[in-house]
VEXMARVEX-667145 format. One line per 2 residues: number of its first residue (from 1); their letters; for each residue x negated, y, z of N, C-alpha, C, O. Coordinates in nm, 4 decimals, padded with zeros to 6 digits. Layout:
<guvos>
NUM> a> X,Y,Z,X,Y,Z,X,Y,Z,X,Y,Z  ...
</guvos>
This chain:
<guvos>
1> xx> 00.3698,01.8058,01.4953,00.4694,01.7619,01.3995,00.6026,01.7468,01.4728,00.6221,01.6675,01.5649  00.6827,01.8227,01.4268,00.8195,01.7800,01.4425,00.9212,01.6766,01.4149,01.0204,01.7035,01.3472
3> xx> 00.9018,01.5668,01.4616,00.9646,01.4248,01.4486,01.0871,01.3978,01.4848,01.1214,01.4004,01.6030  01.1926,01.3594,01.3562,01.3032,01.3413,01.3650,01.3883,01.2066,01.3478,01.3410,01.1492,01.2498
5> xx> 01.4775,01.1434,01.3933,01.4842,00.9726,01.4042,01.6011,00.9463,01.3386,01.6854,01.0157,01.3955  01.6715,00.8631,01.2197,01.7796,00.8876,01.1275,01.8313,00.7366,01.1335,01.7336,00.6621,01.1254
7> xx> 01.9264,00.6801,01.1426,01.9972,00.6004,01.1200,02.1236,00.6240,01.0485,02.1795,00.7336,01.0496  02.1864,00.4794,00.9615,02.3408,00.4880,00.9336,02.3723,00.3815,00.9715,02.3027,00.3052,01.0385
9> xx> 02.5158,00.3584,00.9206,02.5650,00.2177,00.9266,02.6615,00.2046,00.7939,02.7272,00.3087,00.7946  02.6901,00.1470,00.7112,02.7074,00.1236,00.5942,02.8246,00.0221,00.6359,02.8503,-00.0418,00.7379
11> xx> 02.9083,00.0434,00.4573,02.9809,-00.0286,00.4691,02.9839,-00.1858,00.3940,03.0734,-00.2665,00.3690  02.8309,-00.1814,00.3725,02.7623,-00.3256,00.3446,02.6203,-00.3015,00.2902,02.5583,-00.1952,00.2879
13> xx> 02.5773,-00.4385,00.2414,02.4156,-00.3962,00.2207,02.3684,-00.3410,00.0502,02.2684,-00.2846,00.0056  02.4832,-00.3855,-00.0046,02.4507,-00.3168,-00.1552,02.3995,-00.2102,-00.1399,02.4587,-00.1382,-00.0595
15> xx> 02.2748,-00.1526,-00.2039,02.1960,-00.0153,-00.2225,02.2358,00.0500,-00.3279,02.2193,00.1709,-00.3440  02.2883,-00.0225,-00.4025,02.2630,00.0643,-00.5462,02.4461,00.0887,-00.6002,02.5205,00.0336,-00.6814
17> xx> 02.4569,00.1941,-00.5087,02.5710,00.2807,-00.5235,02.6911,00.1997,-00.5166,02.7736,00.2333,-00.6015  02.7244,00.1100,-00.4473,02.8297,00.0340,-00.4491,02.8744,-00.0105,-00.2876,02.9801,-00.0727,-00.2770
19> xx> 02.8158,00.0124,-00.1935,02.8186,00.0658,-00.0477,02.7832,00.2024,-00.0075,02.6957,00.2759,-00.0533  02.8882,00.2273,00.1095,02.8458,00.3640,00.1370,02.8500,00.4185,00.3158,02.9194,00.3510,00.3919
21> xx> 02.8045,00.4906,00.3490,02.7756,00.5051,00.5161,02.8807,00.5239,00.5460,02.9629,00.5563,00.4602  02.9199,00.5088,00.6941,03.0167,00.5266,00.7487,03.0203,00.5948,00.8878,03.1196,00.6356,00.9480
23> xx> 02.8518,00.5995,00.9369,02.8132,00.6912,01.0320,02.7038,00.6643,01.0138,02.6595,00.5567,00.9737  02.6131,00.8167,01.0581,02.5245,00.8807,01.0170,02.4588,00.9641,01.1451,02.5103,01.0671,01.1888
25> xx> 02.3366,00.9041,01.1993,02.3258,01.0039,01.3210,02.1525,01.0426,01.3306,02.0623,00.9591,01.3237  02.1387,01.1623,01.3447,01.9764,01.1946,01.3966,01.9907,01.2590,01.5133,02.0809,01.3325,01.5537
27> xx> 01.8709,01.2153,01.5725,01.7878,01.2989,01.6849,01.6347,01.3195,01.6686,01.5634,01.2605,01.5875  01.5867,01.4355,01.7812,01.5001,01.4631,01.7674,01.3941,01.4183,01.8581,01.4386,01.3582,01.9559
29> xx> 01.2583,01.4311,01.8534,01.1635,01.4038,01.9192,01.2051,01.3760,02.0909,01.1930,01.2883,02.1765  01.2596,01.5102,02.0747,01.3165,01.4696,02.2613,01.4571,01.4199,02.3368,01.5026,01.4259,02.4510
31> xx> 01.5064,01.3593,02.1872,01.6355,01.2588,02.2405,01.7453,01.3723,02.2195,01.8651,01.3633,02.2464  01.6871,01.4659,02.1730,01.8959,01.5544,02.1361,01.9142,01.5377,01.9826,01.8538,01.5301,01.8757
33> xx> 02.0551,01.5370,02.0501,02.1445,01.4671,01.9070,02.1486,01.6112,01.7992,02.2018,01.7178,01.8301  02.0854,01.5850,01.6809,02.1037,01.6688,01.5733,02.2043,01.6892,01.5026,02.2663,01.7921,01.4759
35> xx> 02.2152,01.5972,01.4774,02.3544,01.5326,01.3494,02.4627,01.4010,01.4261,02.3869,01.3436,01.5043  02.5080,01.3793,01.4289,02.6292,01.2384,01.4463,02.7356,01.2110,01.4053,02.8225,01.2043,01.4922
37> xx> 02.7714,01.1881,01.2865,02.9041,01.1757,01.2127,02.9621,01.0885,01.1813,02.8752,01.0230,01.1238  03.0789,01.0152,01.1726,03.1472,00.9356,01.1057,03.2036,00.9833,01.0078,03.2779,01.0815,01.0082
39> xx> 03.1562,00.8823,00.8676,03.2013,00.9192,00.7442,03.2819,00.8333,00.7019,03.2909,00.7151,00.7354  03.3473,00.8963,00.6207,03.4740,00.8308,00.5272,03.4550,00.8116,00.3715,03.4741,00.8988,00.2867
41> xx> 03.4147,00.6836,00.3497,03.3937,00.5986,00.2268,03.5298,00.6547,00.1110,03.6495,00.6514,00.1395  03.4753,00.7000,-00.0104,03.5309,00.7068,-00.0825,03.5605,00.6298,-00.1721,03.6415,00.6635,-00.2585
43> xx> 03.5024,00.5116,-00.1716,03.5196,00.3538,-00.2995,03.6051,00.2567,-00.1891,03.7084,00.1928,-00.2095  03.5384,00.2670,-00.0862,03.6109,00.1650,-00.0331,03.7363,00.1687,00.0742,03.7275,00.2625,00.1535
45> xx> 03.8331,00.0969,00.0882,03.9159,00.1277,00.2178,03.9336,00.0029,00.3580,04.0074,-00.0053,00.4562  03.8159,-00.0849,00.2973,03.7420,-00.1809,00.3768,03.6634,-00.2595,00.4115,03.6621,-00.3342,00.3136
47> xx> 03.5714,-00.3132,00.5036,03.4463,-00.3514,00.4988,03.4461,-00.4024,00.6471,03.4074,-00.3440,00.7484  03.5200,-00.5732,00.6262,03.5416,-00.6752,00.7119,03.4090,-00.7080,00.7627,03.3975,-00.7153,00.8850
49> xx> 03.2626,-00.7382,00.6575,03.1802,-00.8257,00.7231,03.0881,-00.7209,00.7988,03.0400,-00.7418,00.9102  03.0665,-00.5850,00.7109,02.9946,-00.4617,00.8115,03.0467,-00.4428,00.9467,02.9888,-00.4393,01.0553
51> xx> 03.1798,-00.4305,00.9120,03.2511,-00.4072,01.0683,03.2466,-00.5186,01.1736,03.2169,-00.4957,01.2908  03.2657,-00.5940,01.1444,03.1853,-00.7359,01.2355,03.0682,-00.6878,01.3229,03.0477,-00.6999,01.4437
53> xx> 02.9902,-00.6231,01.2136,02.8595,-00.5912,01.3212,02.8318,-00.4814,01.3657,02.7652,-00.4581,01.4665  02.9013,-00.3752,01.2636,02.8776,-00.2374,01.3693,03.0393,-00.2020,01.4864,03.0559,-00.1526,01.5979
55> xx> 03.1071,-00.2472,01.4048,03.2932,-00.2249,01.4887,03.3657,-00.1004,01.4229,03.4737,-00.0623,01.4682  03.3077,-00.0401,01.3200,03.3682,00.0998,01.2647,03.4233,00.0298,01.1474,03.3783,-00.0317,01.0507
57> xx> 03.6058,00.0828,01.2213,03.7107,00.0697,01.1379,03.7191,00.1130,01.0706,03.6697,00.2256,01.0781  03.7891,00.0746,00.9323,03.8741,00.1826,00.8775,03.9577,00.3009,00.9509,03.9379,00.4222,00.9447
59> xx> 04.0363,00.2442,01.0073,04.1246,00.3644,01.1234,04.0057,00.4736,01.1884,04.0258,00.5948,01.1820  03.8959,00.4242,01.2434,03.8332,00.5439,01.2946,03.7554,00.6428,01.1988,03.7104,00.7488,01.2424
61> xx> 03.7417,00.6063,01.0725,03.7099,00.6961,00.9979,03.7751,00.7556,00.8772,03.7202,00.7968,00.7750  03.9323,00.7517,00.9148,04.0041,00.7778,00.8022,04.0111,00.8913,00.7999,04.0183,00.9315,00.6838
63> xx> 04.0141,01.0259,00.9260,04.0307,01.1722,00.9071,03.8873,01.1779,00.8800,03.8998,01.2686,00.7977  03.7261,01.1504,00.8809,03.6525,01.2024,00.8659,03.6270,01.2641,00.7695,03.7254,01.2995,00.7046
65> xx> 03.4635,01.3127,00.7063,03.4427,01.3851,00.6073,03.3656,01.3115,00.5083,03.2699,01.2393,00.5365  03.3989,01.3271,00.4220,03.2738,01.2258,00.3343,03.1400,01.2606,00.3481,03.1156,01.3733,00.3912
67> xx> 03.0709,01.2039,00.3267,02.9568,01.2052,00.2473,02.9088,01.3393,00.2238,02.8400,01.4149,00.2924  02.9645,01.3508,00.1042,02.9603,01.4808,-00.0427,03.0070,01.6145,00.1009,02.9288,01.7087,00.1134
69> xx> 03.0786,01.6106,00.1552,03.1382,01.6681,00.2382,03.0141,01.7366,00.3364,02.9874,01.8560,00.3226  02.9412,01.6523,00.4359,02.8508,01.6537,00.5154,02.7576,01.6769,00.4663,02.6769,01.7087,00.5537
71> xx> 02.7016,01.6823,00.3422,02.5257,01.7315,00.3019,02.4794,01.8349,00.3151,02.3613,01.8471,00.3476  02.5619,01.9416,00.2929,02.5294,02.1102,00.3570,02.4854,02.0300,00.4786,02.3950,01.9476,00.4648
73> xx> 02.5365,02.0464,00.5825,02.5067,01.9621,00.7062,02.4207,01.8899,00.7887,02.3849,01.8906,00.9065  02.3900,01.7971,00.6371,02.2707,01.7126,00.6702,02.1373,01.7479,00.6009,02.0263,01.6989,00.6218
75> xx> 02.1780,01.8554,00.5031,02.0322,01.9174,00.4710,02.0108,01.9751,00.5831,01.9165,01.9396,00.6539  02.0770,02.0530,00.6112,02.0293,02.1968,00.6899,01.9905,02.1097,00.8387,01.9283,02.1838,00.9149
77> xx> 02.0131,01.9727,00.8948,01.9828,01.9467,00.9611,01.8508,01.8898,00.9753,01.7838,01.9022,01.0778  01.8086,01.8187,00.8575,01.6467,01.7609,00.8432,01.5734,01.8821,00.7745,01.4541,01.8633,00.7505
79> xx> 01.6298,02.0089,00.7380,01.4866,02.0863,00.7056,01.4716,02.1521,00.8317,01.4555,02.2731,00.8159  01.4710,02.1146,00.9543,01.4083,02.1303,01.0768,01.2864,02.0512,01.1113,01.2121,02.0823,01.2044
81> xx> 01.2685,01.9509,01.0357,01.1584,01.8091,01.0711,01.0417,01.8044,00.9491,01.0483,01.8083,00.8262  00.9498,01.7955,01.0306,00.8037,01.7686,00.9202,00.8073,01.6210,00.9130,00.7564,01.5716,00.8124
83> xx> 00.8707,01.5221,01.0233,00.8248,01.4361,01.0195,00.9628,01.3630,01.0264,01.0532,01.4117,01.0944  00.9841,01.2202,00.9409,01.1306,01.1328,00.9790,01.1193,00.9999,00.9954,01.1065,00.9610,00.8793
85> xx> 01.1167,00.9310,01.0458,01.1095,00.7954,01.1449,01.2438,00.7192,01.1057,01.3403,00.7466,01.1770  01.2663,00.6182,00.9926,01.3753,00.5073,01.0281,01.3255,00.4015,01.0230,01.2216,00.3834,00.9594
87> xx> 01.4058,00.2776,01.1083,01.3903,00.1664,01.0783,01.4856,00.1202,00.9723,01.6071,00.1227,00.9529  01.3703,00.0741,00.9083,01.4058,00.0065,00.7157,01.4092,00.1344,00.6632,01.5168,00.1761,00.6203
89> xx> 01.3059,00.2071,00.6588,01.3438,00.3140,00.5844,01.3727,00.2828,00.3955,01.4131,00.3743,00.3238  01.3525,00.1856,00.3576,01.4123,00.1623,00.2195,01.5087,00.1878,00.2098,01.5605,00.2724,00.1368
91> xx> 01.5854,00.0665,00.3378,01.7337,00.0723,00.3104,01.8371,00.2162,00.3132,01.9160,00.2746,00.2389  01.7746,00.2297,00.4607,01.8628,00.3891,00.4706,01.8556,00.5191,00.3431,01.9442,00.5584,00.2673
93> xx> 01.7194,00.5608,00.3572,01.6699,00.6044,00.2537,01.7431,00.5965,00.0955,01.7466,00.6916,00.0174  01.7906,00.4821,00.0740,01.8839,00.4241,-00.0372,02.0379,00.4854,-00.0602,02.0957,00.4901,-00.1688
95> xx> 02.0784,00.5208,00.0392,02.1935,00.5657,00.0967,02.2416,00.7293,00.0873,02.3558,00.7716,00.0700  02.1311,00.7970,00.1026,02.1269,00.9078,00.1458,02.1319,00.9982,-00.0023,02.1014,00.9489,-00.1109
97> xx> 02.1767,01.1400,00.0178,02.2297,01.1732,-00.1353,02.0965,01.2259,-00.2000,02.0116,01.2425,-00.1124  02.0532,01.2562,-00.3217,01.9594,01.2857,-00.3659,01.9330,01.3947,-00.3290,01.8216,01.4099,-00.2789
99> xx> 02.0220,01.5084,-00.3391,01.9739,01.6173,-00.2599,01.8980,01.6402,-00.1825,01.7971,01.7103,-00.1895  01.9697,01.5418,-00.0427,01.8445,01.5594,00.0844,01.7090,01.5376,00.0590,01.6173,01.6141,00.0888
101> xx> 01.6952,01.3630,-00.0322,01.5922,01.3271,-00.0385,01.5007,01.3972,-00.0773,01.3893,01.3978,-00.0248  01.5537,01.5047,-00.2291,01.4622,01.5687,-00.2944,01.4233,01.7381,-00.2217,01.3501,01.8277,-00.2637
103> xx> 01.5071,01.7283,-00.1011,01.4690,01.8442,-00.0255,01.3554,01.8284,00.0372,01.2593,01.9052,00.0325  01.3663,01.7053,00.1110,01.2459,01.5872,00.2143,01.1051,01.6457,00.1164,01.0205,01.7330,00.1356
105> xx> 01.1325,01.5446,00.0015,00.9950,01.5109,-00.0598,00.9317,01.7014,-00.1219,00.8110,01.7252,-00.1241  01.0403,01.8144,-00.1661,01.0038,01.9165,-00.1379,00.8928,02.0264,-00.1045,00.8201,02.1131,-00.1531
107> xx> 00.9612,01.9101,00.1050,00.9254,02.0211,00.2065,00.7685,01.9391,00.2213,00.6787,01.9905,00.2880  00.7513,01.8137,00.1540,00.6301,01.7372,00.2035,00.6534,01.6877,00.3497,00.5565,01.6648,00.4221
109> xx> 00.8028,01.6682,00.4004,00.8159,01.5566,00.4682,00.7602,01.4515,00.4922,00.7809,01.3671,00.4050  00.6810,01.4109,00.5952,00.6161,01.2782,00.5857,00.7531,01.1919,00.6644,00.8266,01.2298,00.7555
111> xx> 00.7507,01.0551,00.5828,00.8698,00.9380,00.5947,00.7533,00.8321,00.6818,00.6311,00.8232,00.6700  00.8194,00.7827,00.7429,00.7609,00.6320,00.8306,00.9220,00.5486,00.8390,01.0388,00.5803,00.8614
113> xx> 00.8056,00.3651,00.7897,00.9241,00.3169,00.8524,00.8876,00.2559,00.9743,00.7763,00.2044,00.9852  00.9798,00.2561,01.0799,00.9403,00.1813,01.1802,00.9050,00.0066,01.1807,00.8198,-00.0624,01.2366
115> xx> 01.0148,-00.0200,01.0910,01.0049,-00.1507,01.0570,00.9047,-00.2089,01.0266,00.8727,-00.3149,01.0804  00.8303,-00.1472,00.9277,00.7563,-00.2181,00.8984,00.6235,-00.1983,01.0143,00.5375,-00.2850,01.0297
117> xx> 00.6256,-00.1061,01.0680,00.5023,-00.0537,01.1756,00.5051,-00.1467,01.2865,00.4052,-00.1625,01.3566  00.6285,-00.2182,01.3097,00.6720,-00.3220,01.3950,00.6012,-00.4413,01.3647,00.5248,-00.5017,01.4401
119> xx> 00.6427,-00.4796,01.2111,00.5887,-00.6152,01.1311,00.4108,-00.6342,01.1532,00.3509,-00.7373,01.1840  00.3698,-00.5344,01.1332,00.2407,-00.5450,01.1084,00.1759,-00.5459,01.2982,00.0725,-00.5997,01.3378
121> xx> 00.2654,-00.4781,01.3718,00.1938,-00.5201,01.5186,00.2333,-00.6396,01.5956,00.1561,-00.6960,01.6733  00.3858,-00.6872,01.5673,00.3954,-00.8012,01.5681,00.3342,-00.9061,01.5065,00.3535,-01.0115,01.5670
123> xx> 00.2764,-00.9147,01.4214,00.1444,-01.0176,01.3626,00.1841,-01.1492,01.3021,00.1150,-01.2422,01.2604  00.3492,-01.1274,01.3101,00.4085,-01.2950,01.2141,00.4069,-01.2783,01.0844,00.4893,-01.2064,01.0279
125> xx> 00.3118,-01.3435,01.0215,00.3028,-01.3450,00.8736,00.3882,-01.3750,00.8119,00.4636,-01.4378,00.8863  00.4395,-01.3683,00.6877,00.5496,-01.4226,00.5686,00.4725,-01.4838,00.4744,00.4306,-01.3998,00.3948
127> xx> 00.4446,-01.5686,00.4553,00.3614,-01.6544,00.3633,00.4345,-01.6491,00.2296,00.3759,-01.6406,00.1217  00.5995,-01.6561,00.2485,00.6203,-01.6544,00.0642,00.6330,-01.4873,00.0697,00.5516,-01.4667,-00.0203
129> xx> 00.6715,-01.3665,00.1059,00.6370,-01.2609,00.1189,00.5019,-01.2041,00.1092,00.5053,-01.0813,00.1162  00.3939,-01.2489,00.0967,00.2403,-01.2314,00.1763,00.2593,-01.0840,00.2221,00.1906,-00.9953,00.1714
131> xx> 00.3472,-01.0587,00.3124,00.3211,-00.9284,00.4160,00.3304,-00.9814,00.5656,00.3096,-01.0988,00.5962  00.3625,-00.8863,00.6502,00.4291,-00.9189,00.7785,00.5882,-00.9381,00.7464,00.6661,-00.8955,00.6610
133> xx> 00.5960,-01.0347,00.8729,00.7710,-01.0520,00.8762,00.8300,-00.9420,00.9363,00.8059,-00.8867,01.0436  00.9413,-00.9113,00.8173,00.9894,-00.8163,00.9100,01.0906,-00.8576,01.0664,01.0857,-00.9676,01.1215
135> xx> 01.1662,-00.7539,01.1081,01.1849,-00.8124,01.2498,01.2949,-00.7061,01.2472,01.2650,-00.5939,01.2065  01.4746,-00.7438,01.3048,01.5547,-00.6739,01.3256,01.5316,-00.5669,01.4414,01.4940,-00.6070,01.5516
137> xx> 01.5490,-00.4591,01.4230,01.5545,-00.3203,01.5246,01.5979,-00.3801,01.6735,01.5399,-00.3314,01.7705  01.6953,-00.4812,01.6952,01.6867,-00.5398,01.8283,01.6020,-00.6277,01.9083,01.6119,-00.6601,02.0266
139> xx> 01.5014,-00.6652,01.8031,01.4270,-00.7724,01.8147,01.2980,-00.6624,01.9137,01.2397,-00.6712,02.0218  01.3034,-00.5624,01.7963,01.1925,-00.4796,01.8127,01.2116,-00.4047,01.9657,01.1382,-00.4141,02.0641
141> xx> 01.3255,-00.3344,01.9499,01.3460,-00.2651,02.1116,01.3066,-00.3844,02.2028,01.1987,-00.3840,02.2620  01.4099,-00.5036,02.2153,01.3706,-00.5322,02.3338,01.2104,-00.5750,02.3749,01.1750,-00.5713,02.4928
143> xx> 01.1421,-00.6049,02.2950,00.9815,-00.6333,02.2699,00.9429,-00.5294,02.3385,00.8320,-00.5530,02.3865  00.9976,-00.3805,02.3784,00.9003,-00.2868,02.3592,01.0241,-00.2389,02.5250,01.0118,-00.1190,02.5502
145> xx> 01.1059,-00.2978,02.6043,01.1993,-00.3058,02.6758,01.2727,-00.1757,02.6974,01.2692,-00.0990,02.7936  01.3588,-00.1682,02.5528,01.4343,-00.0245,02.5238,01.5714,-00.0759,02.6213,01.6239,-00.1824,02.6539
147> xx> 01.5876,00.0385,02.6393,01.7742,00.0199,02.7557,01.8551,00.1245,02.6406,01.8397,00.2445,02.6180  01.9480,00.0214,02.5797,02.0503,00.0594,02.5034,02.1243,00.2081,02.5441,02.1315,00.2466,02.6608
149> xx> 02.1496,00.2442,02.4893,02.2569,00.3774,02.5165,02.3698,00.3837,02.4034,02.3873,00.4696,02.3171  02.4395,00.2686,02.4297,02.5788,00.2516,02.3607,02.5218,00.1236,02.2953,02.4175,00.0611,02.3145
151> xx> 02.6496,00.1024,02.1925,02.5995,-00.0388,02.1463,02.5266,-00.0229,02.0544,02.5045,00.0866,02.0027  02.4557,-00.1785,02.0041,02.3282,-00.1875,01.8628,02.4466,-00.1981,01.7269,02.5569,-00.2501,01.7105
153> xx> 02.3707,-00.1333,01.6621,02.4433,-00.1513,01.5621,02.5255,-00.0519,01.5254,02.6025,-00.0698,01.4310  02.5219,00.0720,01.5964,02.6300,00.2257,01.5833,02.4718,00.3013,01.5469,02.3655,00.2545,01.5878
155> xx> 02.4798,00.3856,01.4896,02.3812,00.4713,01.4231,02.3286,00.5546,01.5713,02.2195,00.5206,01.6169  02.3996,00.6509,01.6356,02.3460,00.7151,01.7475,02.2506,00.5963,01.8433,02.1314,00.6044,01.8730
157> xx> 02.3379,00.4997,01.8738,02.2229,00.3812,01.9691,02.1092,00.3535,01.9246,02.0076,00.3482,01.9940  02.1174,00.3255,01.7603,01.9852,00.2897,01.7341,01.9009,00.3939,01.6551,01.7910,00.3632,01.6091
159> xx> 01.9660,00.5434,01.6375,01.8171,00.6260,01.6873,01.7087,00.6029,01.8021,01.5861,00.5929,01.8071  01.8408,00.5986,01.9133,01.7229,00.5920,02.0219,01.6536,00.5030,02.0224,01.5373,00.5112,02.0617
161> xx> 01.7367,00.3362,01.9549,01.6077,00.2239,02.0253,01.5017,00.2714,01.9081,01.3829,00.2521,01.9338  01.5337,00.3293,01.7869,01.3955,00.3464,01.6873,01.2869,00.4652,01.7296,01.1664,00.4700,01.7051
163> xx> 01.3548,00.5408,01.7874,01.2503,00.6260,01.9185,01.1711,00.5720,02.0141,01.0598,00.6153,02.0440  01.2288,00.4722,02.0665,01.1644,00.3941,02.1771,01.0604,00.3002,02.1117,00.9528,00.2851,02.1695
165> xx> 01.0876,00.2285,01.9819,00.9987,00.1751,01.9269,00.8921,00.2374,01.8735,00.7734,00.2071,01.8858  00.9500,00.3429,01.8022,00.8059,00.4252,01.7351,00.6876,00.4633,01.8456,00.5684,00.4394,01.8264
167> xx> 00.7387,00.5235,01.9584,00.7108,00.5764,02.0387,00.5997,00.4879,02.1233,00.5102,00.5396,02.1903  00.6250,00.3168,02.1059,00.5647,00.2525,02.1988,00.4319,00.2752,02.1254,00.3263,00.3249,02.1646
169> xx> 00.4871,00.1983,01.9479,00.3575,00.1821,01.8910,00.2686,00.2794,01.8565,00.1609,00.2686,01.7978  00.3342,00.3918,01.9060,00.2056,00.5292,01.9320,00.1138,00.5033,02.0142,-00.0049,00.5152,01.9839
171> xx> 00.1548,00.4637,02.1308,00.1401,00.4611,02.2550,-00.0048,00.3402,02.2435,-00.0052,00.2341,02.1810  -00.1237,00.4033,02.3301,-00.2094,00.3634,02.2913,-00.2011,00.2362,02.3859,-00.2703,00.1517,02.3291
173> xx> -00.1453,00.1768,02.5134,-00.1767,00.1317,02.5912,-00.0640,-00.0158,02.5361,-00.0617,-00.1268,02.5893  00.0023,00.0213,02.4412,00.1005,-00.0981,02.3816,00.0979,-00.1264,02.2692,00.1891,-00.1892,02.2154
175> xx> -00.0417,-00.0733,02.1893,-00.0549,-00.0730,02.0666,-00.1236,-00.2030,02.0240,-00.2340,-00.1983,02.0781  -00.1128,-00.3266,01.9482,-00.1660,-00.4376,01.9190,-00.2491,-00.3823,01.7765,-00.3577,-00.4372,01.7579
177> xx> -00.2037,-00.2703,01.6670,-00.2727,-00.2636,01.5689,-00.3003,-00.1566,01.5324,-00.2882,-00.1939,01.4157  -00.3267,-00.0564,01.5221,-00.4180,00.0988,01.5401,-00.3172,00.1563,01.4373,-00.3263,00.1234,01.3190
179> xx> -00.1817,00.2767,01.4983,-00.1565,00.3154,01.3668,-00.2069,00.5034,01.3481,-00.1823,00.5498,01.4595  -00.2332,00.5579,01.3057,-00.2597,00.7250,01.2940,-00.1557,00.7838,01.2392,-00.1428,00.7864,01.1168
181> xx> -00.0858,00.8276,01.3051,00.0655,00.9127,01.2198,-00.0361,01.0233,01.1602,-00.0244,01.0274,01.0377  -00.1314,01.1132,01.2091,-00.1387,01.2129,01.1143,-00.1950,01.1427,01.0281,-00.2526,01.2410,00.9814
183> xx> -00.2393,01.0412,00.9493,-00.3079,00.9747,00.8939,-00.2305,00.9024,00.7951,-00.2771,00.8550,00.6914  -00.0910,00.8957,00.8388,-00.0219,00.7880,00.7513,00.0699,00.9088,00.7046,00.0429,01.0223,00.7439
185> xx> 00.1961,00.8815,00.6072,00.3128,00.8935,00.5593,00.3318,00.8830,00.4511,00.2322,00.8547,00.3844  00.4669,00.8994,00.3748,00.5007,00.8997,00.2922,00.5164,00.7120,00.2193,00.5119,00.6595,00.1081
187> xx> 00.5309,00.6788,00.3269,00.5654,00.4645,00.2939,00.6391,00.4784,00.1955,00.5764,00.4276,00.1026  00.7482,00.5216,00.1528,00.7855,00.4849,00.0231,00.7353,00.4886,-00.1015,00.8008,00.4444,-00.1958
</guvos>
């Protein structure tokens, strides 16, 4: 399987069409960069509390391309992958234009989220949730002792730490709860 690793960063957490990405990055199984873009929001011309945590200005994405702009782009970049790996894949997933998605589900793309593959080997229950707790992507790398490559919180950095995570809980010798990728997909 050809496994591909997708992050964004948004210009807040609204899902339902009222936030929108502002960078957008995949890699592949062996750490090369597929895709990496900074996009330029068409509703909005600012997003104080996102930028707090990722640092993407307005100013750095004012020449970019939108969205609508980049999907040639970003199709043609995931119909290379059988397989796609995000952490929170709800959220991201939410984001992304229907097109791709309905290219994904298509090609019979299998989706994983890391997140939750985290929750369930980390073993902290949510009692008013009755699932596992989930656990922020930094929480998770360093658990699993990922070495940053740029900062958390920029879409390219945290492909990799969601590589490094998926990757552990493959990994039979760091595995706390048995997962079977050929066995699983399609979490949403």
């Amino acid at each position: 399987m050809k496994t591909f690793y997708l992050d964004t960063e948004t210009t807040g957490l609204n899902r339902n069409g009222e936030d929108e990405i502002v960078e957008i990055a995949i890699i592949d199984q062996d750490g090369e960069i597929i895709l990496h873009s900074l996009l330029r929001p068409t509703a909005h011309t600012a997003w104080p509390e996102a930028e707090a945590i990722h640092c993407i200005t307005p100013g750095m994405v004012a020449t970019s391309p939108t969205l609508e702009q980049i999907t040639p782009r970003l199709n043609a970049a995931l119909s290379q992958c059988d397989g796609l790996v995000i952490y929170n894949l709800d959220y991201d997933w939410s984001f992304l234009p229907q097109l791709v998605c309905q290219s994904l589900f298509d090609r019979n793309v299998r989706l994983f989220c890391a997140m939750h593959r985290f929750a369930a080997y980390n073993g902290v229950w949510d009692e008013k949730r009755g699932d596992y707790k989930w656990q922020k992507l930094t929480v998770a790398a360093e658990r699993f002792g990922h070495v940053w490559e740029g900062q958390a919180h920029r879409a390219l950095a945290d492909c990799y730490a969601t590589k490094t995570v998926w990757e552990c809980l493959q990994n039979a010798s760091c595995k706390r709860y048995s997962f079977d990728v050929e066995s699983e997909g399609g979490e949403i």
